[in-house]
N, C-alpha and C positions, 0 to 999 in steps of 0.2 A: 443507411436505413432511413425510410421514410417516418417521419414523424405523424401519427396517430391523426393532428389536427391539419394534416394536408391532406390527407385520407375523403374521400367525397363520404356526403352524409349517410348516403347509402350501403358502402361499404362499412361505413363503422358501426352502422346500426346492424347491419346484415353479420358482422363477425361479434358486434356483442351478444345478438339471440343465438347464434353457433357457439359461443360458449357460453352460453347459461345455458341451453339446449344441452350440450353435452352433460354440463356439470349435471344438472340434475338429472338424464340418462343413466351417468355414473350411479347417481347416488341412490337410484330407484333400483337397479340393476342387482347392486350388492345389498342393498335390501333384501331385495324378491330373495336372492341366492340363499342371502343367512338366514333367511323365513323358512326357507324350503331346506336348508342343511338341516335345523333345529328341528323341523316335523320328523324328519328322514330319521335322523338321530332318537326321538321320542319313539317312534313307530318302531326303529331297529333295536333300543333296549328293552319294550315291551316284548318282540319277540325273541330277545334275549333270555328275557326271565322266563317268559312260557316254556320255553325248551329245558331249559332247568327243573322250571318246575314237576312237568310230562317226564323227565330222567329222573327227577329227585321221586317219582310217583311210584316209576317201575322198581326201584331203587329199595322202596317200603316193604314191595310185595316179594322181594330176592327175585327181580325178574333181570339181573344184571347180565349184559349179553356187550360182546366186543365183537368185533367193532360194533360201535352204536350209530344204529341208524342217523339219520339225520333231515332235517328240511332245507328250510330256508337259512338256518344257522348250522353249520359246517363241521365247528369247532368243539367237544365234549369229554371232560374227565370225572373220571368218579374215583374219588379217593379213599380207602379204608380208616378207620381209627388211629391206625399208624402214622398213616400220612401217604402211603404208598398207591400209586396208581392202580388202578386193579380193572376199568376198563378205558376205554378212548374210541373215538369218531378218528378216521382214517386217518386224515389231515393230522391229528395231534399223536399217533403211535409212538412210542418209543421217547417221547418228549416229557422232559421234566414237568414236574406242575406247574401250571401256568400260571396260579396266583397265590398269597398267603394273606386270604380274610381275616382281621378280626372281628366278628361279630356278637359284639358287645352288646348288654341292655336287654338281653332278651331274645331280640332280633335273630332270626335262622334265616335269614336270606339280605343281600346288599348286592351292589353295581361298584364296580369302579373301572377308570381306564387304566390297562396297563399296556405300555412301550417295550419292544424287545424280547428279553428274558427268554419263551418258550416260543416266542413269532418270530420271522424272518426280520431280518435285519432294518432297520428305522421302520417297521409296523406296526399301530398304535391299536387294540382291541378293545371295544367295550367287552369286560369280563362279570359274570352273574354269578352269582356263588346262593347255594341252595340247602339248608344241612339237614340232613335225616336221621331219626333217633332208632334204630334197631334191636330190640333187647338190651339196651341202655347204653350202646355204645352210638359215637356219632360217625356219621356217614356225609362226605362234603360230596357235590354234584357241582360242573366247572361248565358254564357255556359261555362262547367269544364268539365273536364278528369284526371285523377290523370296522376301525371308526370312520362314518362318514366324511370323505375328502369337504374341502371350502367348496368347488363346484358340483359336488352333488355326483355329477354323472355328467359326462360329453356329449351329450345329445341335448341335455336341460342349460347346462353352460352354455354351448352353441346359440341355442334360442335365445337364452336370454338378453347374451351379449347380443348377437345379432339384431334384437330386437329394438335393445338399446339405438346402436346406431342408425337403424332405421327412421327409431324416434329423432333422434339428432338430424339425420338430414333431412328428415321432414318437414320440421320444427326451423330448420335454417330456409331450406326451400320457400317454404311458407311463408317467412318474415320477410325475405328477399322481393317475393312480388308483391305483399301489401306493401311493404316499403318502398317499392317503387311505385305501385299504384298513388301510393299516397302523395309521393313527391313528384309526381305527372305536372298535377296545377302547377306547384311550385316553379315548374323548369318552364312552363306557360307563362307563368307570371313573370317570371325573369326576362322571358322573350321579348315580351311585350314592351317589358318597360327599357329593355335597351333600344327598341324603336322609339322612344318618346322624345321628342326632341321641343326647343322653341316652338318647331313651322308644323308640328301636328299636335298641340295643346289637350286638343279633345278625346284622344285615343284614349281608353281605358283597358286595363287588366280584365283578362276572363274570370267569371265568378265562378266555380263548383259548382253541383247542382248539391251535395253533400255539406248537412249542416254540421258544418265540423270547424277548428280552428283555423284552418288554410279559406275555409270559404268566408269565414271571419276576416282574416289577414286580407283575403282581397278586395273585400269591401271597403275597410280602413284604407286601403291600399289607394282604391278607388275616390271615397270623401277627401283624400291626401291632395290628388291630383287634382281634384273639383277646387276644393281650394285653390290651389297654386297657381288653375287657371283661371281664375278669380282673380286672384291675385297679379297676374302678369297682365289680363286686359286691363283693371285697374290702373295698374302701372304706363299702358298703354293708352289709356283714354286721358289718364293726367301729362304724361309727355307730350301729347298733342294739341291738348287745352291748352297747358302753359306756352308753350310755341306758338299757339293763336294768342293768346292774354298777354304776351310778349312780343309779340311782333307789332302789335293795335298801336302804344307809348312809342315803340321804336322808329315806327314808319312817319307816326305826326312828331317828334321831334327832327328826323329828316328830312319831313314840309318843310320845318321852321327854318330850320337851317340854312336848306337850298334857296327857302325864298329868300332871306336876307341876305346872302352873300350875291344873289343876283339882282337885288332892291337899287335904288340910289343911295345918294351919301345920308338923303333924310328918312332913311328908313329907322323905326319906334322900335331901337333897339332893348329897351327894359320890358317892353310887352313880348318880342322873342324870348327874350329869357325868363321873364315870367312863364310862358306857355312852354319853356324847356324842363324851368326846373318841376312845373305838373307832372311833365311825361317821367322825369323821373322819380318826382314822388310815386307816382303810380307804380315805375318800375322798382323800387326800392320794397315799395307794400307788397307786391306778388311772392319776389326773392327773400325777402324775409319768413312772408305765409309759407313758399315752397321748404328752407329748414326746418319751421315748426314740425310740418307735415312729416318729413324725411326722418327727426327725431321722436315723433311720435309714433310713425312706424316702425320703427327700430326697436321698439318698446323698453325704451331710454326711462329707467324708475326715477321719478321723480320724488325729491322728500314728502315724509309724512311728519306733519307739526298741527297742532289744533288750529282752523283759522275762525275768528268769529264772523259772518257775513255779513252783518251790519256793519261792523267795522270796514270790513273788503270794499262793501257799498260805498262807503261813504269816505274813503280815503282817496277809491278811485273817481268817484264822480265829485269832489273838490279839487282835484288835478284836470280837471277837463275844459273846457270853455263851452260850452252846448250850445249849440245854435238851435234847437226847440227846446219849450218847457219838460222840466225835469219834477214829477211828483215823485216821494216813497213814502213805504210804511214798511219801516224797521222793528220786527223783535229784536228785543235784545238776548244776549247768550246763546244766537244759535251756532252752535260749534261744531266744526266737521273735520275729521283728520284729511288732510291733503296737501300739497304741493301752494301755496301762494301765490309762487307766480304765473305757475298755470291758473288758477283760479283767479286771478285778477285776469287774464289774459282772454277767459272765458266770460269773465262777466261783461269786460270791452267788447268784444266782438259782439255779443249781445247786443248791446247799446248799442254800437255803432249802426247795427244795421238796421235799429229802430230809427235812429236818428235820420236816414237816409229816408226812409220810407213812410216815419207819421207825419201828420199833417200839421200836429201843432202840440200835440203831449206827448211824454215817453211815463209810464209808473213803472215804478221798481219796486216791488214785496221781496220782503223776506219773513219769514216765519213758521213756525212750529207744526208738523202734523205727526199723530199718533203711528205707533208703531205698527208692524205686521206681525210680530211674536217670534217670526222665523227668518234665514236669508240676512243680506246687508241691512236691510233695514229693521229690525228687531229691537233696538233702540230706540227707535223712534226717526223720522223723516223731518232732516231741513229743505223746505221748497224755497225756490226764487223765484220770483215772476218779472218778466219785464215783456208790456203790452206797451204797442204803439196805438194810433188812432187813426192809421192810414188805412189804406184800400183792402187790407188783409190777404190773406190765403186761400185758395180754396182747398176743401177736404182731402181731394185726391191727385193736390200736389205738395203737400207739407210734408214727403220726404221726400220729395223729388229738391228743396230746398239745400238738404243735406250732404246733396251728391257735389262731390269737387268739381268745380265751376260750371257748376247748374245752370240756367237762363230759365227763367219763366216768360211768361208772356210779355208785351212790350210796357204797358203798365207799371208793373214791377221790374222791369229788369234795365230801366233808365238810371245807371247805378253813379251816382256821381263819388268815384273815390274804390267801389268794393272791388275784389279781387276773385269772388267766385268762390274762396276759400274758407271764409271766418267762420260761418257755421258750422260746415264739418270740420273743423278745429276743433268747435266750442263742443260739438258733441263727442269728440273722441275724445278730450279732457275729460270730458262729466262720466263716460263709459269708465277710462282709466282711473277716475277716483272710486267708481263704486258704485256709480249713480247711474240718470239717465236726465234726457235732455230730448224732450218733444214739445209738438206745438199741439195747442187746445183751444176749445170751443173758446169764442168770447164774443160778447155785443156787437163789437168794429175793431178793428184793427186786427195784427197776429199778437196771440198769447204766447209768448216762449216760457216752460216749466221744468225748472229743474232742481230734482232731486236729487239728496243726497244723504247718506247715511249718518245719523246723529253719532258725535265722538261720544264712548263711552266715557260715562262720570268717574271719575278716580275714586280710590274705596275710602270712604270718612269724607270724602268733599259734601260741602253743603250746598243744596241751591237756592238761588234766589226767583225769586218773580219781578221782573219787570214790566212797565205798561208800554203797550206800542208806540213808537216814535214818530208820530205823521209831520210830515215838513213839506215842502216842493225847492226848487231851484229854479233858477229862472236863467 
């Protein structure tokens, strides 16, 4: 036997409304019936007693006549003070008495069902008992009808139940084609997306025109794809940059190469290998930037520990040797939870590509600005600044900067050393802590600005005030 969850969706949903269809068909069904048995049964004891009471009438006046007529009710005895039959309706002739009331409290008249006894064999009668006072003797009056069956009547059962099922396969019917209406897109969507491959990126799932959860799904469906294929040229623009940015080191250490081994015996073998081991500093810089990049997409968590920034500053630029002047102006205590060595990793690359590009200063800020109330920064915002004094940016290319192995114009892109990659490094660092990292307006040079979210203070720490720390490097 098939298991339920190999069942297509359709079918399961189309056989679960087929039985709650029915159940509740059922349960409406013998409803309506016991509604309609009870009325039957109410209607049929009323004129129960009436007929009692029309025989208990004539019964007063000595109008007692056998056989007793009869209506709608059949069944009739009148019994004398004895106890003894004295008249009967046809159907009850020659039959015992049919009930023994007792009618207690006062009461000259009651109902009860009686089984058998003076009825055919397993027939149940509502019985009406009536009693009459004659010149002080009492006189009982006997009317019966057999009790209404559970189905009432074969023509009322017929319908109902009939109707019942009707309801049911309607109800299934029904569920059947929304349900399949409904799961139309879905089987479109599926279509669709088993054509998608690498070599057609762009293809998109069909939306609904109905604002419902499936037109929902394909939209998600949709942003899912855009992404990915975002994602894949991405992937595809940096495979091919690195292949150029890799090939540039490889080919002029091949110069060197080839020209020295076809040089004479006085060929300036230290300046070859001087100019060998550039090409692979160079190559070494790329393949490094290419892991960062590869772990940073990966979205590889890096630890969260307080880092002070002054400190970060200043630990990393006394490990440095600069070739331009080095200003800063250090707050102190500005603490942000993050990764260190990403966070040194971002503050170098910073540097480094000022140091390529000013003219003769690099300033490095770090310090304090007020909070937003709401979001990462709600705390309050540590900013870093680090401005060169070189030829700057212009407005409507400072994120074209950011793009993996960017090129701006020949001005700027005379790169002695960079790899195309440290910026967008530096800013998917600053994203991944919480922050952000853009360029802004300044006098000359490019402004690099990054923020980042104040670590929150520990509860009972106390803080301090310290005065800005101005210094340069030289």
């Amino acid at each position: 036997m098939l298991s339920r969850h190999r069942w297509p969706v359709r079918t399961r949903l189309t056989v679960y409304a087929g039985v709650v269809a029915a159940l509740f068909s059922a349960v409406l069904a013998t409803v309506l019936l016991v509604a309609i048995q009870r009325l039957a049964t109410e209607y049929l004891t009323e004129e129960v007693v009436g007929s009692a009471g029309r025989i208990a009438a004539d019964t007063d006046r000595g109008h007692i006549r056998t056989p007793i007529s009869h209506g709608l009710v059949r069944k009739h005895q009148v019994i004398d003070p004895s106890g003894k039959v004295v008249a009967a309706s046809e159907e009850m002739r020659g039959k015992p008495v049919m009930a023994q009331f007792d009618l207690a409290g006062g009461h000259n008249r009651g109902t009860t069902v009686v089984c058998d006894h003076s009825f055919p064999q397993g027939e149940c009668d509502i019985v009406a008992a009536q009693q009459v006072d004659r010149s002080g003797e009492i006189w009982t009056i006997y009317s019966a009808a057999p009790v209404i069956p559970p189905l009432v009547h074969p023509v009322i059962s017929t319908l109902v139940i009939g109707s019942a099922l009707l309801l049911t396969a309607g109800i299934t019917y029904g569920a059947h084609r929304v349900i399949g209406a409904s799961l139309g897109p879905v089987e479109a969507i599926r279509s669709e997306l088993d054509e998608i491959n690498a070599t057609c990126p762009g293809r998109r799932v069909p939306v609904p025109d109905s604002e419902d959860e499936i037109h929902d799904l394909a939209q998600s469906v949709n942003h899912t794809l855009g992404r990915l294929q975002a994602a894949m040229e991405q992937q595809r623009r940096l495979t091919s940059d690195a292949s150029h940015d890799l090939r540039s080191p490889i080919t002029a250490i091949r110069a060197e190469v080839e020209d020295a081994l076809m040089a004479s015996r006085g060929h300036n073998w230290p300046a070859t290998g001087r100019a060998v081991l550039g090409g692979l500093d160079r190559l070494q810089a790329i393949v490094v930037d290419l892991l960062t990049v590869a772990r940073l997409d990966a979205g590889t968590p890096g630890s969260r520990v307080p880092v002070d920034l002054a400190e970060l500053v200043t630990a990393e630029m006394e490990a440095r040797h600069p070739v331009k002047r080095l200003e800063y102006v250090l707050d102190k205590d500005v603490v942000v939870m993050g990764d260190r060595i990403r966070l040194a990793r971002l503050v170098t690359n910073l540097v480094d590509n000022a140091e390529r590009h000013a003219d003769t200063t690099i300033t490095i800020t770090v310090c304090l600005a007020p909070g937003t109330g709401a979001g990462h920064f709600a705390a309050g915002t540590a900013r870093l600044e680090v401005l060169d004094d070189g030829a700057g940016i212009a407005p409507d290319k400072r994120e074209l900067v950011f793009q993996r192995f960017a090129r701006l114009d020949a001005a700027r892109s005379r790169d002695a050393g960079g790899t195309g990659l440290g910026l967008p490094i530096a800013r998917q660092i600053a994203e991944m802590s919480g922050g952000t990292l853009n360029i802004e307006d300044s006098p000359r040079g490019a402004r690099f600005v990054l923020r980042l979210p104040l670590a929150l203070p520990e509860p009972g720490a106390g803080g301090e005030s310290f005065p800005p720390e101005h210094g340069h490097l030289g």
